[in-house]
PDB file of N, H, CA, C and O in Angstrom:
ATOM      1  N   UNK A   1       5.877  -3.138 -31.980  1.00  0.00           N
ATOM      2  CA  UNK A   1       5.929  -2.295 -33.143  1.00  0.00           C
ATOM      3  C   UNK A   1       6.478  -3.065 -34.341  1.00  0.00           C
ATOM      4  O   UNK A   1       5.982  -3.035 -35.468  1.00  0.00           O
ATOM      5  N   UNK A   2       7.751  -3.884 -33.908  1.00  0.00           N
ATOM      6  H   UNK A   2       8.154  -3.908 -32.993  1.00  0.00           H
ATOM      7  CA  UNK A   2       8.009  -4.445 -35.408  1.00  0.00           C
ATOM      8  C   UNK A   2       6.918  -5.231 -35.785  1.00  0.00           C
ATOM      9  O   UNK A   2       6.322  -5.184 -36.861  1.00  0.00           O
ATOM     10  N   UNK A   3       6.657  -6.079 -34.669  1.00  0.00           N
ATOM     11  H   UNK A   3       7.141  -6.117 -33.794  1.00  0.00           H
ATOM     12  CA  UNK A   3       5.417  -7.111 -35.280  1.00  0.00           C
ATOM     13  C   UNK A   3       4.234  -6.649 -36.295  1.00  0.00           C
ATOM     14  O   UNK A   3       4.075  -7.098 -37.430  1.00  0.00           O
ATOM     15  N   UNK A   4       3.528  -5.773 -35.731  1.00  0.00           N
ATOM     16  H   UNK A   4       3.657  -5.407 -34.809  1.00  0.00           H
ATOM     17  CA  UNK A   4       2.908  -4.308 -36.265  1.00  0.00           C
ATOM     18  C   UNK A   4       3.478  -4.330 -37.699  1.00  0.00           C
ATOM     19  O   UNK A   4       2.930  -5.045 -38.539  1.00  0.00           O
ATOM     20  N   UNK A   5       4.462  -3.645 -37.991  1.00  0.00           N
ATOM     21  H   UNK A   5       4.907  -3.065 -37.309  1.00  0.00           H
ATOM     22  CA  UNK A   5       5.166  -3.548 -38.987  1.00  0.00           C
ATOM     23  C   UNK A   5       5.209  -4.954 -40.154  1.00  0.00           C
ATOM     24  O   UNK A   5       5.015  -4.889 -41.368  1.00  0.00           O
ATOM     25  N   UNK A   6       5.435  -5.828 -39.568  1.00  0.00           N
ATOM     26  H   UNK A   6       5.593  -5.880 -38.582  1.00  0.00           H
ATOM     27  CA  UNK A   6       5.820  -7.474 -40.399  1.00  0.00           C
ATOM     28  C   UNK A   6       4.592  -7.348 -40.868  1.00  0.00           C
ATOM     29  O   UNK A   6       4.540  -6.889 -42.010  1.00  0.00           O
ATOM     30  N   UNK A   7       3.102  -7.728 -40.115  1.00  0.00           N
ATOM     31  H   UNK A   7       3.144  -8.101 -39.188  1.00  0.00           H
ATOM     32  CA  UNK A   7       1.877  -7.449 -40.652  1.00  0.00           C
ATOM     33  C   UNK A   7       1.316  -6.697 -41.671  1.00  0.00           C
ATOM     34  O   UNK A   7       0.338  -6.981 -42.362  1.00  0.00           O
ATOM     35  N   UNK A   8       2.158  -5.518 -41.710  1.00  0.00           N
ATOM     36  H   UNK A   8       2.952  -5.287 -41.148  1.00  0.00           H
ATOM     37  CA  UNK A   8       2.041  -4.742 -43.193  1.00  0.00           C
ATOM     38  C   UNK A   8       2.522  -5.592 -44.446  1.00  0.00           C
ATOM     39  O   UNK A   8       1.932  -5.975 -45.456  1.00  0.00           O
ATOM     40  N   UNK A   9       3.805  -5.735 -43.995  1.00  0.00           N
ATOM     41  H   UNK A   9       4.284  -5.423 -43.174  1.00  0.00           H
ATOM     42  CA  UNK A   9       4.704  -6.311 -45.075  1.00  0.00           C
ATOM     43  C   UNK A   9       4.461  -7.221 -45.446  1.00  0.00           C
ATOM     44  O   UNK A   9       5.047  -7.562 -46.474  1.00  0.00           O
ATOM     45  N   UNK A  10       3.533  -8.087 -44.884  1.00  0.00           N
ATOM     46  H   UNK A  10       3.057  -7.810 -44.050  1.00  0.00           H
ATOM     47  CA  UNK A  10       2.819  -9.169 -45.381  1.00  0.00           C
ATOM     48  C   UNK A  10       2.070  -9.209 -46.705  1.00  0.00           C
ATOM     49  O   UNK A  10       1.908 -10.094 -47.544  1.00  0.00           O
ATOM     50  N   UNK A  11       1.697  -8.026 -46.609  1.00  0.00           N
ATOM     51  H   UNK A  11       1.829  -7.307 -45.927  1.00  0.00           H
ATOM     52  CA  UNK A  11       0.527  -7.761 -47.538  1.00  0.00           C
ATOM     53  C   UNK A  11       1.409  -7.427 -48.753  1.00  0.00           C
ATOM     54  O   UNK A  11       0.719  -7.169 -49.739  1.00  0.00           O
ATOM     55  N   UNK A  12       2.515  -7.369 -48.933  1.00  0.00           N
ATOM     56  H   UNK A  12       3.076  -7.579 -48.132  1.00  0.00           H
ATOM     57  CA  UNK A  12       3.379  -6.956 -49.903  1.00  0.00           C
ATOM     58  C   UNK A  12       4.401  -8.548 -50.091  1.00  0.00           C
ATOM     59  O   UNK A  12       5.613  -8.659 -49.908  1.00  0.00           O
ATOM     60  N   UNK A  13       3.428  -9.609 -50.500  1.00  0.00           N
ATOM     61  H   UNK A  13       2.443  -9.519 -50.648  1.00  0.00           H
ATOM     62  CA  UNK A  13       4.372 -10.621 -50.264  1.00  0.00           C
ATOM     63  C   UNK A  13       6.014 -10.360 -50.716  1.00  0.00           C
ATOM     64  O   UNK A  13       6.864 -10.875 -49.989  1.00  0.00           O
ATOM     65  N   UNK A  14       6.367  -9.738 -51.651  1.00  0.00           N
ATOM     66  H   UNK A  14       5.676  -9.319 -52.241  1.00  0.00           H
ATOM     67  CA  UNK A  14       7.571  -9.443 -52.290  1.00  0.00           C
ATOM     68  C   UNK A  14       8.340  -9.306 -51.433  1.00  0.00           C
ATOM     69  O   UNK A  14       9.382  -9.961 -51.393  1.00  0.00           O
ATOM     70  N   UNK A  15       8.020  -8.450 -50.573  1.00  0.00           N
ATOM     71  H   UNK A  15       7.174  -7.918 -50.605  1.00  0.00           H
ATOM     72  CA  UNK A  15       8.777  -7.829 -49.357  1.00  0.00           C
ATOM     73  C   UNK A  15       8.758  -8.554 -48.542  1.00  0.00           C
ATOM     74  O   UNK A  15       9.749  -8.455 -47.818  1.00  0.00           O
ATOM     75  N   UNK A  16       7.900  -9.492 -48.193  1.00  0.00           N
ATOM     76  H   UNK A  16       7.095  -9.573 -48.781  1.00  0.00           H
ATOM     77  CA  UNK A  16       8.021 -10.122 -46.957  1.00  0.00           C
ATOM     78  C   UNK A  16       8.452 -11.269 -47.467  1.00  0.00           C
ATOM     79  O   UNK A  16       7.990 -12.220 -46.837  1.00  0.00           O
ATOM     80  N   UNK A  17       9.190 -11.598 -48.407  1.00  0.00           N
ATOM     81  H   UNK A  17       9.565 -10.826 -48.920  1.00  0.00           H
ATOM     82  CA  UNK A  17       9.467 -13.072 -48.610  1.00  0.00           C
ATOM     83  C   UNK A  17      10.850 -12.467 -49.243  1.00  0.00           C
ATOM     84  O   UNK A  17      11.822 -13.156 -48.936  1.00  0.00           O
ATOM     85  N   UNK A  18      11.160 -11.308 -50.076  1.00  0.00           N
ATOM     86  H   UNK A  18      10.370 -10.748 -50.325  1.00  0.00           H
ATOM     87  CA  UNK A  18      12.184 -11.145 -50.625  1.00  0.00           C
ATOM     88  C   UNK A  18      12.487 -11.973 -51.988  1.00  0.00           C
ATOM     89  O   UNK A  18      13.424 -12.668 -52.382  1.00  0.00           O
ATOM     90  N   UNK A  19      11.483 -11.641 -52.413  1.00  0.00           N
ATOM     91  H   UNK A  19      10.722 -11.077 -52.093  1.00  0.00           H
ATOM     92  CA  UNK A  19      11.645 -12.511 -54.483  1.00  0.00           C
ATOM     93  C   UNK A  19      12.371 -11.572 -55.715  1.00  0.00           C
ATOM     94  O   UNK A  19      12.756 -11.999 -56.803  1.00  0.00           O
ATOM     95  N   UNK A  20      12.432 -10.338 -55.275  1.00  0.00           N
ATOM     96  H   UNK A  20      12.119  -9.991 -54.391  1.00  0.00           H
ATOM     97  CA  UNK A  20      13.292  -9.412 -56.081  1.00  0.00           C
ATOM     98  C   UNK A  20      14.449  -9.963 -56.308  1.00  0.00           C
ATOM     99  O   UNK A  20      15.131 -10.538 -55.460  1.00  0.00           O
ATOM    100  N   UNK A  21      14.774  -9.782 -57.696  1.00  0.00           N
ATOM    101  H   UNK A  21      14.220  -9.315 -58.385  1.00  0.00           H
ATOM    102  CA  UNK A  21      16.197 -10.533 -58.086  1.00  0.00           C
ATOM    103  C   UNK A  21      17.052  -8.952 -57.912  1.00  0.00           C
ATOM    104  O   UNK A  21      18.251  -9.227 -57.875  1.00  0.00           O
ATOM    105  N   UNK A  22      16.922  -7.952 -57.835  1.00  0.00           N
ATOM    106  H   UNK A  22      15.947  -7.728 -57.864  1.00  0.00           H
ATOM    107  CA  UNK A  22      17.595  -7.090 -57.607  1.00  0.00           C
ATOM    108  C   UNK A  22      17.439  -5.948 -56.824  1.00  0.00           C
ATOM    109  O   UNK A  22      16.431  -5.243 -56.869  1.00  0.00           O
ATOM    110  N   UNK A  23      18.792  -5.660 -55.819  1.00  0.00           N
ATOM    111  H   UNK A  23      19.610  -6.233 -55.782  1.00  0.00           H
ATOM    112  CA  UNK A  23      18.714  -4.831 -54.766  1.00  0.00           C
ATOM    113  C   UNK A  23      17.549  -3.287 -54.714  1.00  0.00           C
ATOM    114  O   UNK A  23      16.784  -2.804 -53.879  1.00  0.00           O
ATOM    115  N   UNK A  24      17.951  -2.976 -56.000  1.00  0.00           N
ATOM    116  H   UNK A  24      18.572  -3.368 -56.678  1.00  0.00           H
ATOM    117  CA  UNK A  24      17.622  -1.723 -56.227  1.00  0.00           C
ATOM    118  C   UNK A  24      15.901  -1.820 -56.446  1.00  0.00           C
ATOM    119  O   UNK A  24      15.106  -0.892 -56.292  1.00  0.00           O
ATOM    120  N   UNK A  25      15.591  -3.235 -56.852  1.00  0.00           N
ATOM    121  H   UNK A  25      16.237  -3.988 -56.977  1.00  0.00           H
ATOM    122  CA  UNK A  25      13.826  -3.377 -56.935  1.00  0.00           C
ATOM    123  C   UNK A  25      13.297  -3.119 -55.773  1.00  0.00           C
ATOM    124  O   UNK A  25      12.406  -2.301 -55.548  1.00  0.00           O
ATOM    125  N   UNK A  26      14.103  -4.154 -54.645  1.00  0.00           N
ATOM    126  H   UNK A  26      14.827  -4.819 -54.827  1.00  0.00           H
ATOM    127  CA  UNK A  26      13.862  -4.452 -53.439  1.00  0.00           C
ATOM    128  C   UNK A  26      13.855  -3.050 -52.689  1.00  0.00           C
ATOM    129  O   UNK A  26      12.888  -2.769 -51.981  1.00  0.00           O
ATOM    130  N   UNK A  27      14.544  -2.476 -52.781  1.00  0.00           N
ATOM    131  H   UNK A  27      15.330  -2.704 -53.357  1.00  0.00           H
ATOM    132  CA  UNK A  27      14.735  -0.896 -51.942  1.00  0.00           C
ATOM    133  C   UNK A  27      13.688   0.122 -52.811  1.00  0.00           C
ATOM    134  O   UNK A  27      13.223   1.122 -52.265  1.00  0.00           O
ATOM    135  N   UNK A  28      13.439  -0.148 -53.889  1.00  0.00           N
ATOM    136  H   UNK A  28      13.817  -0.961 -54.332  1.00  0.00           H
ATOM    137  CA  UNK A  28      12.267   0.989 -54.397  1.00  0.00           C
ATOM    138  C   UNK A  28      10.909   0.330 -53.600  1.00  0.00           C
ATOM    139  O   UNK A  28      10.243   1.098 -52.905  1.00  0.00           O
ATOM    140  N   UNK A  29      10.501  -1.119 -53.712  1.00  0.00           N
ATOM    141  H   UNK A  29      11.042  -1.743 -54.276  1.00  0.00           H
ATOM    142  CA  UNK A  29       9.310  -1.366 -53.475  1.00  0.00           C
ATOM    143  C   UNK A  29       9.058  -1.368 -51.688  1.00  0.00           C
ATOM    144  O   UNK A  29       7.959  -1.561 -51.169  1.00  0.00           O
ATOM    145  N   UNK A  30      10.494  -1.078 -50.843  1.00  0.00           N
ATOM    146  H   UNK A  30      11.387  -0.922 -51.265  1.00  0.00           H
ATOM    147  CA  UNK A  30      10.551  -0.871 -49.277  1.00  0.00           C
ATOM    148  C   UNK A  30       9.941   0.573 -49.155  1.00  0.00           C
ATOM    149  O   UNK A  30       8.761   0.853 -48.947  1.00  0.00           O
ATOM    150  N   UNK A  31      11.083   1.493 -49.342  1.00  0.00           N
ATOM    151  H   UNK A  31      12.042   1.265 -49.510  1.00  0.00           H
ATOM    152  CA  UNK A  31      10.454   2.369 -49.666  1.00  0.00           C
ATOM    153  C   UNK A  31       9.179   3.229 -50.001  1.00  0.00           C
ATOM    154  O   UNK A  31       8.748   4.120 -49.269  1.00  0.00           O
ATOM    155  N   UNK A  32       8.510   2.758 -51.475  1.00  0.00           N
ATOM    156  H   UNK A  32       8.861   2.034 -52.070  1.00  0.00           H
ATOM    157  CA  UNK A  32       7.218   2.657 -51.535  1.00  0.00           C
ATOM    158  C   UNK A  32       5.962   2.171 -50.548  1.00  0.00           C
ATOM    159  O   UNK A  32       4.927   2.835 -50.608  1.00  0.00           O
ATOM    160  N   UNK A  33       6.013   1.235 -49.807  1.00  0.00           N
ATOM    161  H   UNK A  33       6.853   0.696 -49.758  1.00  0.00           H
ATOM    162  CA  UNK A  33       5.449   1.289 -49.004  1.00  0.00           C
ATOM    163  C   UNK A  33       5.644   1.923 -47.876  1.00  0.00           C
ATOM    164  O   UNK A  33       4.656   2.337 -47.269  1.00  0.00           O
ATOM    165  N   UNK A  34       6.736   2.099 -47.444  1.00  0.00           N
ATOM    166  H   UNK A  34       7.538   1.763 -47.937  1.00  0.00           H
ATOM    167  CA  UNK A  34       7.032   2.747 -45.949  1.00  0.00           C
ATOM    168  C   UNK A  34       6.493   4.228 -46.438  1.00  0.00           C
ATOM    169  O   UNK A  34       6.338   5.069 -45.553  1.00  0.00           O
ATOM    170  N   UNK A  35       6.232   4.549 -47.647  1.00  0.00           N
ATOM    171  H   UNK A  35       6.358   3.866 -48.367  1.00  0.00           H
ATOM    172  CA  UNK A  35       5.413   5.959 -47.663  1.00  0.00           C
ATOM    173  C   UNK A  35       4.261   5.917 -48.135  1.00  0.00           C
ATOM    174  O   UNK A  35       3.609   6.955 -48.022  1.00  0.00           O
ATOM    175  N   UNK A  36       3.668   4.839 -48.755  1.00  0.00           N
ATOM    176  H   UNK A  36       4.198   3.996 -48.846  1.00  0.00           H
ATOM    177  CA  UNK A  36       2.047   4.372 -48.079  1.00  0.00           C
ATOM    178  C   UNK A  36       1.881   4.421 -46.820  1.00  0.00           C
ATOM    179  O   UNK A  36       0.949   5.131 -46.444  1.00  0.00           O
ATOM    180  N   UNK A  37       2.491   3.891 -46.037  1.00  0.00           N
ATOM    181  H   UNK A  37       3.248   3.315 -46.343  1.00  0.00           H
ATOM    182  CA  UNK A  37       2.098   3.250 -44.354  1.00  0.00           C
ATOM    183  C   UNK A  37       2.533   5.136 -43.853  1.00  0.00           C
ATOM    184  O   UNK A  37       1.974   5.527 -42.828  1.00  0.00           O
ATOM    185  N   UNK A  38       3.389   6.061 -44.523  1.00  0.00           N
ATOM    186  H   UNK A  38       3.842   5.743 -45.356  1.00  0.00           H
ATOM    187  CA  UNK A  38       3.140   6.943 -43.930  1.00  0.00           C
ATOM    188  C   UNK A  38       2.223   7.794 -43.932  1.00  0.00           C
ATOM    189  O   UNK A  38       1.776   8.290 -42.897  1.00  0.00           O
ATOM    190  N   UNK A  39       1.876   8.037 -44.938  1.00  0.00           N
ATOM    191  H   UNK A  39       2.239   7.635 -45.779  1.00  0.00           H
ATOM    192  CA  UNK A  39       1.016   8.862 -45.468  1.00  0.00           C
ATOM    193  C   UNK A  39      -0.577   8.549 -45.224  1.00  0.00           C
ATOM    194  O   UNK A  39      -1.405   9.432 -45.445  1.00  0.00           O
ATOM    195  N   UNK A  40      -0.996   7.149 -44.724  1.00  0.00           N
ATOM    196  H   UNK A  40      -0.324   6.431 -44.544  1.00  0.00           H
ATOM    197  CA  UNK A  40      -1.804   6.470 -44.102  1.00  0.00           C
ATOM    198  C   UNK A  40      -1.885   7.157 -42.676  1.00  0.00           C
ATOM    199  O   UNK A  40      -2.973   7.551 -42.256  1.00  0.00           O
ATOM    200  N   UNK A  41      -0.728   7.294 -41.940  1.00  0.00           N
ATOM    201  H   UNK A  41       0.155   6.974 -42.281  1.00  0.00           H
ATOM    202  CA  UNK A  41      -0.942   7.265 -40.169  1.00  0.00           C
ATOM    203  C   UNK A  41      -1.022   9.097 -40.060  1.00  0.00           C
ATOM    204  O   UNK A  41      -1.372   9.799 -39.111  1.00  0.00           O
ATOM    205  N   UNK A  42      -0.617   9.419 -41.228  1.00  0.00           N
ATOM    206  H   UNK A  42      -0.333   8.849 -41.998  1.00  0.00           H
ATOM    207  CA  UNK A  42      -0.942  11.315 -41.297  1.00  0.00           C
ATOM    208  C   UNK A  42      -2.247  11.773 -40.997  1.00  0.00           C
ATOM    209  O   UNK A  42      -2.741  12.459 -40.102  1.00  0.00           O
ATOM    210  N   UNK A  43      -2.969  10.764 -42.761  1.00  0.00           N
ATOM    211  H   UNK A  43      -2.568  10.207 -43.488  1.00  0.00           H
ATOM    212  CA  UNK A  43      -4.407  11.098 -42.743  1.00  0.00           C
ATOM    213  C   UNK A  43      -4.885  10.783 -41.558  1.00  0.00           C
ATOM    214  O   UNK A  43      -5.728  11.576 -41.138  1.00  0.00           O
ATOM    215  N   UNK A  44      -4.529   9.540 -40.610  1.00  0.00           N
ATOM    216  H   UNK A  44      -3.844   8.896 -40.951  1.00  0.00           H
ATOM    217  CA  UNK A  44      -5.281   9.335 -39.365  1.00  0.00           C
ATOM    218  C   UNK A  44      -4.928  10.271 -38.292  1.00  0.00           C
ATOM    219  O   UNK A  44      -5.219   9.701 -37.240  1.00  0.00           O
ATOM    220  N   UNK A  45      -4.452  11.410 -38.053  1.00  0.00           N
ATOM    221  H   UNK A  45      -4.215  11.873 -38.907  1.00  0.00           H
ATOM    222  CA  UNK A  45      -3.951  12.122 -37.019  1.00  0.00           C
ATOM    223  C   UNK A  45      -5.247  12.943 -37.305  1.00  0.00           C
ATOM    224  O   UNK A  45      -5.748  13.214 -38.396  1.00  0.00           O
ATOM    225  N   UNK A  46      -5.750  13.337 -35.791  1.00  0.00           N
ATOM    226  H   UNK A  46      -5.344  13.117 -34.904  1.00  0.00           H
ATOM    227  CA  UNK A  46      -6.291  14.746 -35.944  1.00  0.00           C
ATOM    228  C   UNK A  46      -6.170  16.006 -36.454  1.00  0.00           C
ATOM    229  O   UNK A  46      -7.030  16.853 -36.216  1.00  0.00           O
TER     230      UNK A  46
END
């Protein structure tokens, strides 16, 4: 599952490399995706 997970974050180099000079960027743009990737696995539910 994390691996799974890293693979997303990939696609968000920011996140997966950590280039935000500030905490609060870094936690909006985590965030932001972790509710793409949710809102993604919703639409896929029956």
């Amino acid at each position: 599952m994390i691996e799974r997970n890293h693979a997303r974050l990939k696609q968000w180099r920011g996140l997966a490399t950590r280039v935000d000079e500030h905490a609060v960027n870094y936690r909006a743009a985590v965030r932001l995706n972790t509710v793409i990737v949710w809102t993604g696995a919703l639409s896929d539910t029956p």
